[in-house]
NUVEX-911646 format. One line per field, with one value per residue (C-alpha): residue number from 1; residue in one letter; chain; x, z, y. Coordinates in steps of 0.1 Angstrom, whole numbers. Layout:
<atoms>
i = [NUM ...]
aa = [A ...]
ch = [A ...]
east = [X ...]
up = [Z ...]
north = [Y ...]
</atoms>
This chain:
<atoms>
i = [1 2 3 4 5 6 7 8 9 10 11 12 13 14 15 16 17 18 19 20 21 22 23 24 25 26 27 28 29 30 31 32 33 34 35 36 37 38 39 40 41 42 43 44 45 46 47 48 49 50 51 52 53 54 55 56 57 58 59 60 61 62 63 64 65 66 67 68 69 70 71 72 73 74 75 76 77 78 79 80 81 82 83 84 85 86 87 88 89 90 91 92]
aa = [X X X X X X X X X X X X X X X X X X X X X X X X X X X X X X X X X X X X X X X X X X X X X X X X X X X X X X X X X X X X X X X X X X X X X X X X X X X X X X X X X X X X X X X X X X X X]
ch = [A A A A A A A A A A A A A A A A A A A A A A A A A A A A A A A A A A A A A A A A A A A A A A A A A A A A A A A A A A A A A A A A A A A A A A A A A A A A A A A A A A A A A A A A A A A A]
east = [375 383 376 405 425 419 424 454 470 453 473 504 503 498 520 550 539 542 573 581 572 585 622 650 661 699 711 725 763 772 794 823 812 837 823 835 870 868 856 885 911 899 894 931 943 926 939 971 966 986 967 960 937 958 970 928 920 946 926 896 896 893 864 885 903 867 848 818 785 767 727 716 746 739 698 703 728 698 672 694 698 665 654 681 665 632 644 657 626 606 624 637]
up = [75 70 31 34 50 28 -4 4 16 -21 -38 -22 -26 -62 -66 -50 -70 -98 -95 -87 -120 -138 -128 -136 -173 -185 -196 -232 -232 -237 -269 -277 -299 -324 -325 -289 -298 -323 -299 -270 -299 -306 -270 -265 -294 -280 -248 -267 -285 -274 -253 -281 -258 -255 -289 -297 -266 -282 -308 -281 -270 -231 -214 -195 -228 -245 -259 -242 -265 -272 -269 -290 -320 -314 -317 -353 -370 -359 -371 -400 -409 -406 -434 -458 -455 -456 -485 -503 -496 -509 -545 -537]
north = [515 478 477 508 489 457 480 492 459 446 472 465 432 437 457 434 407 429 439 401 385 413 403 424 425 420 456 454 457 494 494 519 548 558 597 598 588 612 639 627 638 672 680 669 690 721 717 714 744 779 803 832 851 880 886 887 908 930 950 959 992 990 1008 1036 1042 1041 1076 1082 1077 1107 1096 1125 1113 1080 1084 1103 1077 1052 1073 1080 1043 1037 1065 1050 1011 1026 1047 1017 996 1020 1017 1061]
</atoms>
C-alpha cells in the first residue's frame, strides 16, 4: 500500500513539475483575414437583398390543389423507363 501511495504522489509530482518547466507559451497574434472581409460583404448584400420567396413559391402546385398519384400509373412509366435505358444500352 505504501509503494501506492509513494507512486502516486511520484506521478503527481512529476507531473506538476512538468507542467512547471513547460511554462506558458506567448500565442501568436491572430492576424485579419482578408477572405473574411470578403465574406462580411456578401453576407451584408444578401441580407440586403429583396425577399423573392414568394414570387418562387409561386409556380409549386400546393398539396391540396395537387392530383393524387396513381401507384399502378406511376409503377408502369418506371418500369417503362427502365425498358427504354435498357433498350438503348443494349444498342435496340
Amino acid at each position: 500500500m505504501r509503494r501506492l501511495i509513494a507512486w502516486v504522489a511520484g506521478a503527481a509530482g512529476g507531473l506538476v513539475t512538468y507542467r512547471a518547466l513547460k511554462g506558458k507559451r506567448p500565442q501568436p497574434e491572430p492576424q485579419a483575414d482578408a477572405r473574411a472581409e470578403e465574406l462580411k460583404a456578401r453576407l451584408q448584400q444578401a441580407r440586403e437583398a429583396p425577399d423573392d420567396r414568394d414570387a418562387f413559391e409561386s409556380g409549386e402546385v400546393t398539396v391540396d390543389k395537387a392530383e393524387p398519384l396513381d401507384p399502378a400509373a406511376r409503377r408502369a412509366q418506371v418500369h417503362e423507363q427502365g425498358r427504354s435505358a435498357l433498350d438503348e444500352m443494349r444498342g435496340e
